[in-house]
C-alpha positions as a Markdown table, in Angstrom:
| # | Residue | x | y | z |
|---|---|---|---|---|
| 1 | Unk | 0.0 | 0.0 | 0.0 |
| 2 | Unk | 1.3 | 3.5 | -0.9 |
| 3 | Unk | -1.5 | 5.7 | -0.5 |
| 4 | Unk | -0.7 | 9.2 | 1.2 |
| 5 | Unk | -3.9 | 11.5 | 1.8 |
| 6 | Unk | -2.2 | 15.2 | 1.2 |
| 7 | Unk | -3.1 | 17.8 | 3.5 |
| 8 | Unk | -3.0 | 22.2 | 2.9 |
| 9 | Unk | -5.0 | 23.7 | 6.0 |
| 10 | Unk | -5.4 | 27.2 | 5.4 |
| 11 | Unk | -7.1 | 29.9 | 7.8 |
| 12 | Unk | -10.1 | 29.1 | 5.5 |
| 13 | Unk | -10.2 | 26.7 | 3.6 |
| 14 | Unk | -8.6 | 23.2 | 3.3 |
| 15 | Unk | -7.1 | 21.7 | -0.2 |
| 16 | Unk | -6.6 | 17.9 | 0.1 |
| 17 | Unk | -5.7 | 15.0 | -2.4 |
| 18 | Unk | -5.2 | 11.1 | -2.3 |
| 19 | Unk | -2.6 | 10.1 | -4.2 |
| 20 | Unk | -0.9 | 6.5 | -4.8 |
| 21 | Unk | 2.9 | 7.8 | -4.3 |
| 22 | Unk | 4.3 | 4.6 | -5.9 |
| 23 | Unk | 1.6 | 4.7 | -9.4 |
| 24 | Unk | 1.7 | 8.7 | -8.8 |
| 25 | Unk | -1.3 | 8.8 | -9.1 |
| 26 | Unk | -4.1 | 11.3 | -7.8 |
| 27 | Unk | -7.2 | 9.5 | -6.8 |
| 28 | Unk | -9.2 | 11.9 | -5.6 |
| 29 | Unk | -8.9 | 16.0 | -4.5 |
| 30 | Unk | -10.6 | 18.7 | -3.3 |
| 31 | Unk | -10.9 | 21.9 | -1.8 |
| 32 | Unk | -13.2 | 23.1 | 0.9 |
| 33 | Unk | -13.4 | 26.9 | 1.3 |
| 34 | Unk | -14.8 | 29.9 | 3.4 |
| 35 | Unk | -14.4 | 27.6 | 6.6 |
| 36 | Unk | -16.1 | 29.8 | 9.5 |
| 37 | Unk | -17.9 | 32.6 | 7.4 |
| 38 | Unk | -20.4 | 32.4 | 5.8 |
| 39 | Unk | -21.3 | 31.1 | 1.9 |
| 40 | Unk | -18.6 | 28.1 | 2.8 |
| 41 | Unk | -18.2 | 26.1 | -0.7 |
| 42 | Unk | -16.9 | 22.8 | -1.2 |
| 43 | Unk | -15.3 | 20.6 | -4.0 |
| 44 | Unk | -14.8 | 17.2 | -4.6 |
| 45 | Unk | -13.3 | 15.1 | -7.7 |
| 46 | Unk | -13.1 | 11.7 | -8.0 |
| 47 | Unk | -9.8 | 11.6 | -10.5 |
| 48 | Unk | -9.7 | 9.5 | -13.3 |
| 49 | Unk | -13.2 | 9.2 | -13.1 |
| 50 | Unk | -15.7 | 10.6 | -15.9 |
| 51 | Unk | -19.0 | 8.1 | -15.4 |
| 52 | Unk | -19.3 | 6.7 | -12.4 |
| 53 | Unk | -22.5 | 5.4 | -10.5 |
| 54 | Unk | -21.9 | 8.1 | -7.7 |
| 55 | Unk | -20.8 | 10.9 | -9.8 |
| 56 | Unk | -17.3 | 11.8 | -10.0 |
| 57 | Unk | -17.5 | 15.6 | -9.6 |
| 58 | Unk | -19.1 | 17.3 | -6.2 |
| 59 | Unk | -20.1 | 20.6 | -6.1 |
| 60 | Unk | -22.0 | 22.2 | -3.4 |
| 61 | Unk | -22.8 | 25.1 | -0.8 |
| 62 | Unk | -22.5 | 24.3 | 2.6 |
| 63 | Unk | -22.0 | 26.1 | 6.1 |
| 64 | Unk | -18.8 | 25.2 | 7.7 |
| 65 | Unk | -17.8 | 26.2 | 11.0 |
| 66 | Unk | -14.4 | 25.2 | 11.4 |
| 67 | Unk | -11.8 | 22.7 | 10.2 |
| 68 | Unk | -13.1 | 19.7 | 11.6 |
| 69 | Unk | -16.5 | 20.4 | 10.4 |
| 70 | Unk | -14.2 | 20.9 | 7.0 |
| 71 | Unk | -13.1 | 16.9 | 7.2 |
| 72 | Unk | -16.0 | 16.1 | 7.6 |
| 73 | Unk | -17.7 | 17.6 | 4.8 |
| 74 | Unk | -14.2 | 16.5 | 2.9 |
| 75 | Unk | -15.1 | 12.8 | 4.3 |
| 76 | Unk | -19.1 | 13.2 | 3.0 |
| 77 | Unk | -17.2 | 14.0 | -0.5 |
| 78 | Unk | -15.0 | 11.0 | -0.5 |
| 79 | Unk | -18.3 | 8.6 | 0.9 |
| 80 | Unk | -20.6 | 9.8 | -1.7 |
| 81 | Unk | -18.7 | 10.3 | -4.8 |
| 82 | Unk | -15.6 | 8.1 | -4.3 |
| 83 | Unk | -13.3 | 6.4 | -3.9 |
| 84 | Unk | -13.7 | 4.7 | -1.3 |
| 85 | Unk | -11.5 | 5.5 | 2.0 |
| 86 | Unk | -11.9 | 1.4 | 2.9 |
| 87 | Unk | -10.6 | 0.1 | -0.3 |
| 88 | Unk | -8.0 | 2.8 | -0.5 |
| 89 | Unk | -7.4 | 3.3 | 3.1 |
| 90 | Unk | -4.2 | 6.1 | 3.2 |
| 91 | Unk | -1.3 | 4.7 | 5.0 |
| 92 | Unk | -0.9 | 8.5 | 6.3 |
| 93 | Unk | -1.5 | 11.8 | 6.2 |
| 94 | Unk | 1.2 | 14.3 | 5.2 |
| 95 | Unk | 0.7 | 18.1 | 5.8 |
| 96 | Unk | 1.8 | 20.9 | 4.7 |
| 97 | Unk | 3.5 | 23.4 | 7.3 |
| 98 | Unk | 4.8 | 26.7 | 5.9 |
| 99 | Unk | 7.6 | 27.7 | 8.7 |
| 100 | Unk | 9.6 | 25.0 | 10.3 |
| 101 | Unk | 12.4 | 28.1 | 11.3 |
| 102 | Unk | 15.6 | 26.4 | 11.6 |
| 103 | Unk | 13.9 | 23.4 | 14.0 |
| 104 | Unk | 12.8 | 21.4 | 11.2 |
| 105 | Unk | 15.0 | 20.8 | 7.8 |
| 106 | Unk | 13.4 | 17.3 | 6.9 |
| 107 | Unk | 9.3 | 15.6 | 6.8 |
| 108 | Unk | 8.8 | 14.7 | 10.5 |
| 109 | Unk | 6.5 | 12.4 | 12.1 |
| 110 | Unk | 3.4 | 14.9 | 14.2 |
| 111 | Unk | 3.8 | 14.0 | 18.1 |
| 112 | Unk | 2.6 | 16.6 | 20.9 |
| 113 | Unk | 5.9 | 18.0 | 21.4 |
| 114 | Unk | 6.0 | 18.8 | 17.2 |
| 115 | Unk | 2.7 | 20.8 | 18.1 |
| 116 | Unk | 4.1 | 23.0 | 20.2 |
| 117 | Unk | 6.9 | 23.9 | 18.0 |
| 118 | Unk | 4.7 | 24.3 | 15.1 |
| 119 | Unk | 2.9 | 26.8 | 17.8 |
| 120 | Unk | 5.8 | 28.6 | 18.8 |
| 121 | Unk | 6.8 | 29.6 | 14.9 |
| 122 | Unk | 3.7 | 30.9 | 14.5 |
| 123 | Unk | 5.2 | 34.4 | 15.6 |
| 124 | Unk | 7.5 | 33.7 | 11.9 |
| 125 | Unk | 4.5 | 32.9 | 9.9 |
| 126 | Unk | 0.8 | 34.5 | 11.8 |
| 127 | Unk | -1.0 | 33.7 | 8.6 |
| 128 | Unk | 0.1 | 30.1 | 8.2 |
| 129 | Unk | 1.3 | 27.8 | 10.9 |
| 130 | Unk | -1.7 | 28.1 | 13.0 |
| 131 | Unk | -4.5 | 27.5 | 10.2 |
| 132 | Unk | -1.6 | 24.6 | 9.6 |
| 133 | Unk | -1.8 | 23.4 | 13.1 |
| 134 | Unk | -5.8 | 23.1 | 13.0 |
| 135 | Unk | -6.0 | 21.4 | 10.1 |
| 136 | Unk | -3.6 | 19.2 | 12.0 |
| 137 | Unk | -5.3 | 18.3 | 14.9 |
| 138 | Unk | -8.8 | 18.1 | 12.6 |
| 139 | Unk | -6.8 | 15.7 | 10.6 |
| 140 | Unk | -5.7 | 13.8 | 13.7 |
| 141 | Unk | -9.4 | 13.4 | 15.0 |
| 142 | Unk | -10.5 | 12.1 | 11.4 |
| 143 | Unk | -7.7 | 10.0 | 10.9 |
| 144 | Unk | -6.5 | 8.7 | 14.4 |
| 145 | Unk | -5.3 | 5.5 | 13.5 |
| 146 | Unk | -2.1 | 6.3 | 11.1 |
| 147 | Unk | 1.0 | 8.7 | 11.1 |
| 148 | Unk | 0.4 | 12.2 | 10.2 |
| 149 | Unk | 3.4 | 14.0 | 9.2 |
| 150 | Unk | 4.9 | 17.2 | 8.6 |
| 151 | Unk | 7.0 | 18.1 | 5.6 |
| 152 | Unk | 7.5 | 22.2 | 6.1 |
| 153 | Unk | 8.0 | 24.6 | 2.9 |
| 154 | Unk | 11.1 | 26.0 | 4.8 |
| 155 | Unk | 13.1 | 22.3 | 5.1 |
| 156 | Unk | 14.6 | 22.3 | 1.9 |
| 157 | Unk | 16.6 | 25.6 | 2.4 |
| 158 | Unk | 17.8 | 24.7 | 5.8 |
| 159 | Unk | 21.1 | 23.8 | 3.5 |
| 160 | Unk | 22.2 | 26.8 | 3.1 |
| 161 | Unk | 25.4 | 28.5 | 4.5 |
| 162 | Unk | 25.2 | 31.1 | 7.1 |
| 163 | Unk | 26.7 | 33.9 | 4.6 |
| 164 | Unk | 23.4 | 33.3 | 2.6 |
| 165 | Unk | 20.4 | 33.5 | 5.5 |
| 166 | Unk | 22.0 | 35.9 | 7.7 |
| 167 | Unk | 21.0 | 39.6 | 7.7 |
| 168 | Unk | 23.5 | 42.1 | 8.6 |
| 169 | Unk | 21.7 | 43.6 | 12.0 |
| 170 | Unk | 22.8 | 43.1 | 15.0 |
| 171 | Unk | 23.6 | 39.8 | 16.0 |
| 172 | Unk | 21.8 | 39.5 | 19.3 |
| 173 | Unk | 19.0 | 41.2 | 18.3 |
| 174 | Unk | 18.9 | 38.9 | 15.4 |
| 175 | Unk | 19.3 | 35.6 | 17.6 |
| 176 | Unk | 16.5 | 36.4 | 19.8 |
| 177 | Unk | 14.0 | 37.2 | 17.4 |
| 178 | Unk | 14.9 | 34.2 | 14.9 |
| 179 | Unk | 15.8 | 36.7 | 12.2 |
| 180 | Unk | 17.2 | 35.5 | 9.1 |
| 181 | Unk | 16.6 | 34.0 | 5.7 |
| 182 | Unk | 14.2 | 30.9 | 5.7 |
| 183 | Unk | 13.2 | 30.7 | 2.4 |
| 184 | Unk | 9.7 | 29.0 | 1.3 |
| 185 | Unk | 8.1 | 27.1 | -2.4 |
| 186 | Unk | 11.1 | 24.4 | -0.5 |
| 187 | Unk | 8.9 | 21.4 | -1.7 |
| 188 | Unk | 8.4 | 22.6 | -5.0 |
| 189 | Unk | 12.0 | 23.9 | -5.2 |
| 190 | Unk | 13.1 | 20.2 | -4.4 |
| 191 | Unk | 10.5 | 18.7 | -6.7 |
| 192 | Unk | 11.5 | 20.4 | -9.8 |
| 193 | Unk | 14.7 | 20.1 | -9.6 |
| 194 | Unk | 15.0 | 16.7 | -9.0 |
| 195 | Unk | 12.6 | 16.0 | -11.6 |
| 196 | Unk | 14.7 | 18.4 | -13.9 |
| 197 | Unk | 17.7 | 15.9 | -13.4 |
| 198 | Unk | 15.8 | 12.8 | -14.5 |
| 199 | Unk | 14.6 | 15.1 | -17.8 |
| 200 | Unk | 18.4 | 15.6 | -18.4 |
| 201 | Unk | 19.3 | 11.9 | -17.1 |
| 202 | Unk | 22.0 | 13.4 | -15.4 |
| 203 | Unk | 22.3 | 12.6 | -11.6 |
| 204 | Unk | 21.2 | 15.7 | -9.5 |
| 205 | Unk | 24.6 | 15.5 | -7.3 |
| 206 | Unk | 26.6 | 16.8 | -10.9 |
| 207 | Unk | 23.8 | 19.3 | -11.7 |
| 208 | Unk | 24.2 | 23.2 | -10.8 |
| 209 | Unk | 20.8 | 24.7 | -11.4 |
| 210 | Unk | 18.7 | 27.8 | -11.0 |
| 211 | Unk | 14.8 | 27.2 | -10.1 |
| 212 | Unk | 12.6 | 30.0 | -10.9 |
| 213 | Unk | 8.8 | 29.2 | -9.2 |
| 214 | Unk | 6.6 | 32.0 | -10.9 |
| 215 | Unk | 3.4 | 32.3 | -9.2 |
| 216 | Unk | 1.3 | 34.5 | -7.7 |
| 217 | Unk | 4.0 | 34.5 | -4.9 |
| 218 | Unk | 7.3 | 34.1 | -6.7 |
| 219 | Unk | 10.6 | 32.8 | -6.0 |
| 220 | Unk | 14.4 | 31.9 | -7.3 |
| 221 | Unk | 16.4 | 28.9 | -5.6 |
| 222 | Unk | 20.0 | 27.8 | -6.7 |
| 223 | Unk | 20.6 | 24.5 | -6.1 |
| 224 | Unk | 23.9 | 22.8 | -6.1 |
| 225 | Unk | 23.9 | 19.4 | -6.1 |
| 226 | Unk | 20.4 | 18.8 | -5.2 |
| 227 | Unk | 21.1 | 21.2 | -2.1 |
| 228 | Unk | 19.6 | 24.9 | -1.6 |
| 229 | Unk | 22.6 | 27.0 | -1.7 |
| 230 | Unk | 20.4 | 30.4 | -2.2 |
| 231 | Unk | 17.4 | 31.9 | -2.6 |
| 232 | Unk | 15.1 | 35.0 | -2.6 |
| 233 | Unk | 12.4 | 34.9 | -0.1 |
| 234 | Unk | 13.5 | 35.4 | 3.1 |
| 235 | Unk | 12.5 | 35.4 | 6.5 |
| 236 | Unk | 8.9 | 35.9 | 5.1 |
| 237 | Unk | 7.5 | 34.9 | 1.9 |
| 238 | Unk | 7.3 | 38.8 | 0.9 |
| 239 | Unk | 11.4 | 39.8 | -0.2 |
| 240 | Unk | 13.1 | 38.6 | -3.5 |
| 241 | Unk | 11.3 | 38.8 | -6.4 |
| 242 | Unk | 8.3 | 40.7 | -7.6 |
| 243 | Unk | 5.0 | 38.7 | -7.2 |
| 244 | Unk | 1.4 | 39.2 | -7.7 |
| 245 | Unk | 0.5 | 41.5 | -5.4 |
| 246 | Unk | 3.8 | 41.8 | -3.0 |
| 247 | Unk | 6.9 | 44.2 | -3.5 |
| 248 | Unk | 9.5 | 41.5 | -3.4 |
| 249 | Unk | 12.9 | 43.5 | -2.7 |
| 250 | Unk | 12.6 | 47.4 | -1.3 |
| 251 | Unk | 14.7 | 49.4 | 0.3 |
| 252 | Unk | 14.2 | 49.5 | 3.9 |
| 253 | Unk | 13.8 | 53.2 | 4.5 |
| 254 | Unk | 11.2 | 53.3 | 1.9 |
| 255 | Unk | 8.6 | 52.2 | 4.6 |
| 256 | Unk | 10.0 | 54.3 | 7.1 |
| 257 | Unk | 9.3 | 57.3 | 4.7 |
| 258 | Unk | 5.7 | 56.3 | 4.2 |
| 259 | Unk | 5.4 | 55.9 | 7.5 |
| 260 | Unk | 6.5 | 59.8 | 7.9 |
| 261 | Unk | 5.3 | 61.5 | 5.2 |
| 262 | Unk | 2.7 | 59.6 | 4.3 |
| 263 | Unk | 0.8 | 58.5 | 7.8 |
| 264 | Unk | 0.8 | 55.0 | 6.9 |
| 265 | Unk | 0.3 | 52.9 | 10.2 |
| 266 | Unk | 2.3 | 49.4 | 10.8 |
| 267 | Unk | -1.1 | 47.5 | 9.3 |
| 268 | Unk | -1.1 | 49.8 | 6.2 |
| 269 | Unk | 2.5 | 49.1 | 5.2 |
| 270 | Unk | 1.5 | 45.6 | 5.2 |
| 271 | Unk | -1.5 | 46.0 | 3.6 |
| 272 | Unk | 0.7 | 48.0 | 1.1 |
| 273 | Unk | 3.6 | 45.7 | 0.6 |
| 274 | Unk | 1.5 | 42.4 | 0.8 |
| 275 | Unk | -1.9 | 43.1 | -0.9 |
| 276 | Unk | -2.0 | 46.2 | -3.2 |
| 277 | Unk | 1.9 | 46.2 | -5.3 |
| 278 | Unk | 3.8 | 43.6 | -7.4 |
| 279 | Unk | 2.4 | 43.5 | -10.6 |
| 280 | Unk | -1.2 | 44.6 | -9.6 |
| 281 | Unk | 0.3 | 47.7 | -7.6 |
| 282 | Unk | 2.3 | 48.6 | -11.0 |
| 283 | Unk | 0.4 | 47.9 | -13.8 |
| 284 | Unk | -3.4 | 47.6 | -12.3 |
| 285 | Unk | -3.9 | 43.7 | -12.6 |
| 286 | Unk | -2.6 | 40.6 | -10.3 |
| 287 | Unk | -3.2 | 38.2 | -12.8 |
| 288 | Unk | -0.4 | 37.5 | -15.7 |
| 289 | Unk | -2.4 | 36.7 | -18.1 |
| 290 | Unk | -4.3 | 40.1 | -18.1 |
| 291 | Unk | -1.2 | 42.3 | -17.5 |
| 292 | Unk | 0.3 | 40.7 | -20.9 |
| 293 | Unk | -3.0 | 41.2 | -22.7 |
| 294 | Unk | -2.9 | 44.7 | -21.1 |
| 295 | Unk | 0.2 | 45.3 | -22.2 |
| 296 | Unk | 0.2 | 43.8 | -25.6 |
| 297 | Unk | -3.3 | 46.7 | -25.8 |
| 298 | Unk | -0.5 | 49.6 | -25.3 |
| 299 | Unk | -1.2 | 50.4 | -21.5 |
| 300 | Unk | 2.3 | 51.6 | -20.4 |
| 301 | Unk | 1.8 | 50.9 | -16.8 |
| 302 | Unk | 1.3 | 47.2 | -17.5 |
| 303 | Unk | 4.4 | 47.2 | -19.8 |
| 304 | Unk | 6.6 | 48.9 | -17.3 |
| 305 | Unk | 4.7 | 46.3 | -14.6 |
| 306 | Unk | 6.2 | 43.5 | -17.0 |
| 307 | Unk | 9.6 | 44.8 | -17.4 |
| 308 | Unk | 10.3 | 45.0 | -13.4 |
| 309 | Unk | 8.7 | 41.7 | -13.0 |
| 310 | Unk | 11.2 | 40.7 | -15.6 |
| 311 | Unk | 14.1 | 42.2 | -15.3 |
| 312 | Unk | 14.2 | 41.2 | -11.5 |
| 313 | Unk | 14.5 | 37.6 | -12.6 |
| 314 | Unk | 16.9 | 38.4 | -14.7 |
| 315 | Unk | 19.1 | 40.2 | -12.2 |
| 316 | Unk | 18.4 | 37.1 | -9.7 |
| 317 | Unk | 19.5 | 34.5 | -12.4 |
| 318 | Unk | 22.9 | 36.8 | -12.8 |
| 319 | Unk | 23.2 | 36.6 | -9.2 |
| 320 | Unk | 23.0 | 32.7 | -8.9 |
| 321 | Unk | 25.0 | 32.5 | -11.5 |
| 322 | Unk | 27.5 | 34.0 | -9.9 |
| 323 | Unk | 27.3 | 32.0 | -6.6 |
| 324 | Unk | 27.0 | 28.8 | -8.2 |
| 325 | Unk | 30.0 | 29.5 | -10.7 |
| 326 | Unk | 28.2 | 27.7 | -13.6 |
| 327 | Unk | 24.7 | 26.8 | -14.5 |
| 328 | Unk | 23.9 | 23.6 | -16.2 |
| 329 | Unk | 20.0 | 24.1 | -16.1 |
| 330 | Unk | 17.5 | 27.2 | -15.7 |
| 331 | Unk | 14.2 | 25.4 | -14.6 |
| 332 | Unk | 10.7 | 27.6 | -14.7 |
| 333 | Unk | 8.1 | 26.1 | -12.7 |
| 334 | Unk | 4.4 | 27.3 | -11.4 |
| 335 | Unk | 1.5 | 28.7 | -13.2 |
| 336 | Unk | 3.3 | 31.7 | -14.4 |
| 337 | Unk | 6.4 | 30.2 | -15.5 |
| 338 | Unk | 4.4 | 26.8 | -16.5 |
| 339 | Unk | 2.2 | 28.6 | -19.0 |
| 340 | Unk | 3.9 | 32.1 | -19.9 |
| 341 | Unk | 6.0 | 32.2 | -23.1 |
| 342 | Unk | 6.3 | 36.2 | -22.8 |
| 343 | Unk | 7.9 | 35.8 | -19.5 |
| 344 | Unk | 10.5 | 33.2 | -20.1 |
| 345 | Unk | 11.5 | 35.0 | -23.0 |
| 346 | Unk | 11.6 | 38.6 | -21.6 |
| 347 | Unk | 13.5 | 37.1 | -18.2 |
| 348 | Unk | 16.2 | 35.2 | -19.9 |
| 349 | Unk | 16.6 | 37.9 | -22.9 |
| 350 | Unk | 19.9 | 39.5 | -23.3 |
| 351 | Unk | 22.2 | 36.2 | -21.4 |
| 352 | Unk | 23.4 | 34.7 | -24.5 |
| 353 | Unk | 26.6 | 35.3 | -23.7 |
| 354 | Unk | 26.4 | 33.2 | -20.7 |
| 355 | Unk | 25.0 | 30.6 | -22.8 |
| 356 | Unk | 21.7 | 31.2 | -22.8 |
| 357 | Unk | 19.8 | 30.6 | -25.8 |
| 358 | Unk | 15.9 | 30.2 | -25.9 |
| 359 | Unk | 14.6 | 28.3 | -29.1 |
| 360 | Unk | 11.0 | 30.6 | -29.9 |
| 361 | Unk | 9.2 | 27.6 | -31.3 |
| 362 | Unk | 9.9 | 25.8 | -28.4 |
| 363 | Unk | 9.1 | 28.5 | -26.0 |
| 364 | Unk | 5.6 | 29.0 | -27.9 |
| 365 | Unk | 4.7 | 25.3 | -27.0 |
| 366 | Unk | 2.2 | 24.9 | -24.7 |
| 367 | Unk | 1.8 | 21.4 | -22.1 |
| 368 | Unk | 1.6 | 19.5 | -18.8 |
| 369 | Unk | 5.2 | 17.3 | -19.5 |
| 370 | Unk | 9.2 | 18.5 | -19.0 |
| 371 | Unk | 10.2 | 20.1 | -21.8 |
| 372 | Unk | 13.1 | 21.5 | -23.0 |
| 373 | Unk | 12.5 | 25.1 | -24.5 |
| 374 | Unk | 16.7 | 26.2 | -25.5 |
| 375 | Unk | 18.5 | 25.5 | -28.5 |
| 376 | Unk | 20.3 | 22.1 | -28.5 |
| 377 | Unk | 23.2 | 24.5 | -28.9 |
| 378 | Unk | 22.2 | 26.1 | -25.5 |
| 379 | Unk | 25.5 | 25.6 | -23.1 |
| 380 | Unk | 22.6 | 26.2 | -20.7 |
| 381 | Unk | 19.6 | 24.2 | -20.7 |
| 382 | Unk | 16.3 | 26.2 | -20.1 |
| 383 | Unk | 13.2 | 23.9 | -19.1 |
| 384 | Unk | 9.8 | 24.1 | -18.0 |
| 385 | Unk | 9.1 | 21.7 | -15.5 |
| 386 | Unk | 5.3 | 21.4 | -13.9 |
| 387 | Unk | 6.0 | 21.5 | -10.3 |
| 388 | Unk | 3.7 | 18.8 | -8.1 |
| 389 | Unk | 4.1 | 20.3 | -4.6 |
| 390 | Unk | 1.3 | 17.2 | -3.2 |
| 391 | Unk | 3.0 | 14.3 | -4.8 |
| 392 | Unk | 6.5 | 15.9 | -3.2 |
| 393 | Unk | 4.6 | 15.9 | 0.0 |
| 394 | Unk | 3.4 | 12.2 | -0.3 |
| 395 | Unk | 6.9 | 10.8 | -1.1 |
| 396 | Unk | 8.3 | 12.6 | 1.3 |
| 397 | Unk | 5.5 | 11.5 | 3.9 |
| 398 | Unk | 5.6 | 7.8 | 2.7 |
| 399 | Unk | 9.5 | 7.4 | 2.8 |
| 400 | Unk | 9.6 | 8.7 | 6.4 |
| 401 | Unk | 6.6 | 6.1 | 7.8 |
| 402 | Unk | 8.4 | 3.7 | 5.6 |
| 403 | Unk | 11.4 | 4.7 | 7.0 |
């Protein structure tokens, strides 16, 4: 048996999927939102599945207090519409935890003691660990007979050296506030690059690359060897590159300023940096796919939006370069990097003399498989690689319980 139910608790809602790590496989996911307010929604989808007697796809409006009413509505999904949780009974549950701070650098088996740690980083992450932790123990009251584990987006940057996560503040002040560089998208960095390595049948421990996740939040990772060595986000997910709706990278005093001269409160600079820049601050939409079509209409906001967004990639990918000494592979990942030819081809343009050379037919092509969009020529190899964050989580969870 090697069936892993997938866990992503969030303040409100709850994403899930079954998956059968060794076929990997999805059997079944879903998504159960607007826990404790009101017009809750839930989702469920029986994978693989287009004509059932039950009905493969769930759809429905439902009230839902809190995130164990949320499993059980999840559970209703899985009885009515499949597949069955008897005949594919998970073997455990693996949940996603967004800050693990420097406690937690691999998946970990969930005991009491984990719980309170989880607790205590919620001052590093308010928005995250504890909507994690309840989906934990909501979990653990659904599920009480197998392992539930914890596999923390921070984990696979706990590799890097202290030059690259330390800030240069004061040391003590630094030490008793945990501040420094955590990094986060760690299980999709670690994903994607491992699954870049089988594209290129090369083993991962020869392989210098530079992992660009492009989302709505955004992030750059070099990895060395299958290790972190770098990358942009830091001690929250809101520094390095520009992203949907946050800043990325600022200068410091720039807040202290508003703060000044514009009356902007503690709250407001974080609704500021946060909610209302990136690409929707700068060009007047959040989404990609409108601030390209935008652009490509002549707005000038949206194409000035698109060159930052851009050409902060571009100065990131210079910058790993340089740390990592030599690239073999650029990897996009994510659904902007996934699905947007404009971007890949605006990040990367101009690096041909550090071997960089994008093929435009290739880039063009659209799909859900590892592809190869450079020249064969390319010294560097540019790919897209679909990032599976879940499955990640499953092997990860099923290797430890395994273990």
């Amino acid at each position: 048996m090697s069936i892993v139910l997938v866990v992503n608790s969030g303040s409100s809602s709850l994403k899930y999927q079954l998956i059968d790590v060794e076929q990997s496989q999805t059997l079944a996911s879903g998504l159960v939102e607007r826990i404790g307010a009101a017009g809750g929604h839930a989702r469920h989808r029986h994978e693989g599945v287009e004509n059932d007697s039950l009905g493969s796809h769930w759809d429905v409006a439902v009230d839902i207090a809190d995130h164990e009413a949320a499993f059980a509505v999840m559970l209703e999904g899985f009885a009515a519409h499949g597949p069955s949780l008897e005949a594919h009974a998970p073997i455990a549950v693996g949940h996603r935890v967004v800050q693990g701070g420097a406690r937690f650098f691999e998946p970990t088996v969930i005991t009491p003691l984990v719980k309170i740690n989880i607790d205590e980083l919620s001052a590093l992450a308010p928005l995250h660990n504890p909507a994690n932790l309840e989906g934990i123990e909501a979990a653990q009251r659904a599920f009480p007979d197998v392992p539930h584990v914890a596999v923390f987006d921070t984990a696979f940057h706990q590799t890097m050296p202290p030059a690259a996560y330390t800030y240069a503040i004061d040391r003590e002040l630094a030490a008793k506030h945990r501040i420094r560089r955590y990094g986060f998208h760690g299980t999709s960095h670690r994903f994607v690059s491992r699954a870049a390595a089988e594209y290129l049948e090369r083993p991962i421990e020869q392989l210098r690359m530079i992992v660009l996740h492009l989302g709505n939040g955004a992030s750059a990772c070099a990895v060395d060897g299958g290790r972190s060595v770098e990358t942009s986000m830091g001690m929250t997910p809101l520094e390095g590159l520009v992203m949907g709706t946050r800043s990325g990278d600022i200068d410091p005093a720039v807040l202290l300023h508003l703060e000044r001269r514009a009356g902007l409160d503690t709250d407001g600079v974080d609704r500021l940096l946060n909610s209302q820049s990136g690409i929707l601050g700068l060009g007047g939409h959040g989404d990609m796919r409108d601030l390209v079509a935008a652009r490509d209409a002549g707005d000038e906001a949206a194409t000035l939006a698109l060159e930052v967004y851009t050409h902060r990639i571009r100065s990131y990918v210079g910058a790993y370069a340089a740390q990592l000494g030599r690239v073999d592979a650029i990897v996009f990942t994510a659904g902007v990097g996934e699905n947007s030819a404009v971007v890949r081809e605006l990040a990367l343009a101009g690096l041909e003399g550090f071997g960089v050379e994008i093929d435009p037919e290739r880039n063009a092509v659209r799909g859900s498989e590892a592809r190869r969009i450079s020249t064969d020529g390319s010294a560097t190899a540019v790919l897209v690689v679909p990032t599976n964050e879940e499955l990640e989580i499953a092997r990860q969870t099923l290797q430890l319980v395994r273990a």
